[in-house]
N, C-alpha and C positions, 0 to 999 in steps of 0.2 A: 510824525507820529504813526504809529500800527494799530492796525485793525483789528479783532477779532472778536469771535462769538462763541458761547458754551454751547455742548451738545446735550440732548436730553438724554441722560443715564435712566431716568428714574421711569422704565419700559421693562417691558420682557421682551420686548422685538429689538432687533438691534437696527432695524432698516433705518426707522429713522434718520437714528446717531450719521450713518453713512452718509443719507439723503441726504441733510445739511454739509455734514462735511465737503459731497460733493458740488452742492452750492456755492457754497461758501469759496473752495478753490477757483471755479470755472467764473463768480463773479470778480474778482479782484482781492478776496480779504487775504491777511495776511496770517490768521492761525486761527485754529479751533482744538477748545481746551474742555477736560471731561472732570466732571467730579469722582472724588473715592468715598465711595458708600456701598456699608450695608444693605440696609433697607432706608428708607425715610417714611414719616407720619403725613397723613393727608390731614389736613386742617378738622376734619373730624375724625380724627384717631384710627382712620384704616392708616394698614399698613402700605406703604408702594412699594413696589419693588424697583434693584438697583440693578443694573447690569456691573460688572466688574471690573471697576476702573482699567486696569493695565489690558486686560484681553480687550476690552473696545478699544482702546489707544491705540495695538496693535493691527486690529482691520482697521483703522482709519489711515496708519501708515500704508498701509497695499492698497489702501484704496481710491489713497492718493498720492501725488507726484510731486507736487511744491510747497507745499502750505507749512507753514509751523504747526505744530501740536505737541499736548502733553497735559498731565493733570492738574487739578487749578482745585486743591492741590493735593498730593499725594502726600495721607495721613502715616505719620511715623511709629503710631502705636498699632498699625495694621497688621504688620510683618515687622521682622527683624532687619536692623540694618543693613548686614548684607543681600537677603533675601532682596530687599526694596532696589539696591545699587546694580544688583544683576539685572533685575527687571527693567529696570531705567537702558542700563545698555544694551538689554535685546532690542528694545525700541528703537536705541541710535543706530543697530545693527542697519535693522529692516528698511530705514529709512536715514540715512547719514545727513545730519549737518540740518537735521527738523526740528530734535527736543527741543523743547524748552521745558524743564524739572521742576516744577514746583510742590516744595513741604513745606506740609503746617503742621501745627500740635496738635488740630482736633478745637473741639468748643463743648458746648453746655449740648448738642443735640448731637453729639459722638456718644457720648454716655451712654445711653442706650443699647446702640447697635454693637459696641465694644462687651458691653458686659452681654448681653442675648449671646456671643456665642465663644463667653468664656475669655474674653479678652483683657486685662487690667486696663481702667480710664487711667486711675491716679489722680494725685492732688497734680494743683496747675504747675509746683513747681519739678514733678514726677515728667509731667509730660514737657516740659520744656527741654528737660536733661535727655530724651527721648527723640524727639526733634535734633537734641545738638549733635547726636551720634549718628541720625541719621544724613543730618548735611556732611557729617564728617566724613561718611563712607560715599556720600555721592560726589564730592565737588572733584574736580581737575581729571573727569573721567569722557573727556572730548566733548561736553556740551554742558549750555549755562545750567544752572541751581539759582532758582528765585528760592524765597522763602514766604510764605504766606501767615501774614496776622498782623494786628495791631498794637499789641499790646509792649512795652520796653524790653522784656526780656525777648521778644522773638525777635526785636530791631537790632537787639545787639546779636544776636546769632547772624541775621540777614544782611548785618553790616561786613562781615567774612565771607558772605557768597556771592555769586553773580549778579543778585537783584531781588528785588522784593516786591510781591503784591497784594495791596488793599482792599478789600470787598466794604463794597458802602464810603460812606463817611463825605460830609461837604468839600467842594474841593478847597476851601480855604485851608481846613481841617487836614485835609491832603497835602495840601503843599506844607505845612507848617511840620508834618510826619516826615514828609520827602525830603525836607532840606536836612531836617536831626541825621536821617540816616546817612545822607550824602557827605555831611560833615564828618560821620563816624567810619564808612565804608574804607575795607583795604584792597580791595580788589579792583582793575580797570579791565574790560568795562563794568560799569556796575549800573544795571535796568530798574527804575522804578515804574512800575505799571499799577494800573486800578481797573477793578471791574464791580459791575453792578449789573442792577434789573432793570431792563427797560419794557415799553410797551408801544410798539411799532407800527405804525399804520400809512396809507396812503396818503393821507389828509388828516390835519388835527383831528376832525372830526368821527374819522374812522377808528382812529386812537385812542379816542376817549371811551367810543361805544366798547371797542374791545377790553378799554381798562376794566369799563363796569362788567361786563362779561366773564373775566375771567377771575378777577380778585388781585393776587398778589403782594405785593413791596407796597407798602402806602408812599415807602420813598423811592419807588423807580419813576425814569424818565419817562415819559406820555407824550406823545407827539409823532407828526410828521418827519419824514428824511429831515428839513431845517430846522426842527426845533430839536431832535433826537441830536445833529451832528453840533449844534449850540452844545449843547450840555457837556458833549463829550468833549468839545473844546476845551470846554472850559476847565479842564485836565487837564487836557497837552497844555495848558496857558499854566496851568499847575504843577508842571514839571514829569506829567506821567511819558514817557515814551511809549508804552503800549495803553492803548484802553482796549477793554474787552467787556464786550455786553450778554448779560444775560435777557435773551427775550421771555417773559411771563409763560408763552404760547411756545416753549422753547423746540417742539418737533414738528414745527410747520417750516421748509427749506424756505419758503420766500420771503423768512424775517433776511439769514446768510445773504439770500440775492439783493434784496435792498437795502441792506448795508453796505454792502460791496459797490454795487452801480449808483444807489443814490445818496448813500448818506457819505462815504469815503471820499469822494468827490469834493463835497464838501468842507471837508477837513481843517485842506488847507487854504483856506479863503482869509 
């Protein structure tokens, strides 16, 4: 099973972003993936700001040497299909044999940032058809295409591509997702991954302090290196081949480094 951790987009500095990325390489992880957004809402209605999906993706290609990356996942109603398929390839240019592609339709907190600057949402089944053109124009262009989301109409689009990834959900709930699609998939190899929110600490108890500290996922992970690599197990035992974690605290590099040296390690036990 693979490693990886999200980068914090939702900055005006982009150091950060890198600063993990380079963690995250130099400890052992196997990919670091960025969100596509506008802007996003702070929990009391400021605005945050996003950096731009694909131009972060791209300095974290040059900025790094081995690691996998790519967006987690790159919205279909952002840009036009081709527009999006060219960008995926500059990526694979700058960096050969690192994407990994992931599109989603978008959700209930796209709305927003899609209409502020003139963008159609669409009804759910608007944006599905949206998604479907956009896997059309990315798949068989020298690297994987996941598809990102839950819901049956994106399983069957995800069932045609390289692989598919879940954000949230119990891993029983997981696997029970994982097998439908594995049954239905035409493509070999075909990746099922999941990712989520965790909250990382040196000891339970540094973990917990930080949970209440920062707020978050009521359902992300909390815990030490063995209780965080527990949990993420308990995926790989659910058929995920990648798990990918989002830290709460996500532009601090030494969640990347302890995942890598302490919790990856773990893994495979």
């Amino acid at each position: 099973m693979k490693l990886g951790v999200t980068l914090p987009n939702f900055r005006d500095d982009p150091e950060p972003a890198l600063a993990v990325a380079r963690a995250a390489e130099a400890s052992g992880l196997d990919g670091v993936f960025g969100f596509d957004h506008l802007f996003r809402r702070a929990r009391d209605g400021a605005l945050r700001p996003a950096l731009e999906g694909m131009t972060l993706l791209g300095a974290v290609a040059a900025e790094t040497s081995r690691i996998a990356f790519g967006p987690l996942a790159a919205r279909a109603s952002l840009r036009p299909a081709a527009s999006l398929a060219a960008a995926l390839d500059s990526l694979a240019r700058i960096a050969p044999g690192r994407l990994i592609a992931t599109i989603g339709a978008g959700d209930s907190q796209s709305q927003e940032e899609n209409e502020t600057f003139g963008l159609p949402f669409g009804t759910f089944e608007e944006r599905i058809a949206v998604l479907d053109g956009a896997v059309d124009a990315a798949i068989d262009r020298g690297y994987p295409v996941w598809v990102g989301g839950a819901s049956a109409a994106v399983g069957a689009i995800a069932a045609r591509a390289d692989g598919w990834n879940r954000w949230g959900a119990t891993p029983a709930l997981f696997e029970r997702e994982a097998g439908a699609l594995r049954d239905m998939h035409t493509r070999q190899p075909f990746t099922v991954s999941w990712a989520g929110q965790i909250v990382l600490g040196a000891t339970e108890r540094d973990a917990h302090a930080k949970a209440q500290r920062l707020g978050g996922d009521p359902g992300a992970a909390i815990g030490g290196p063995e209780r965080v690599a527990d949990v993420l197990r308990a995926y790989g035992d659910a058929g995920a081949e990648w798990v990918i974690a989002g830290p709460v605290d996500s532009s601090d590099p030494d969640n990347a480094t302890a995942l890598g040296e302490r919790v990856k390690p773990l893994l495979d036990r």
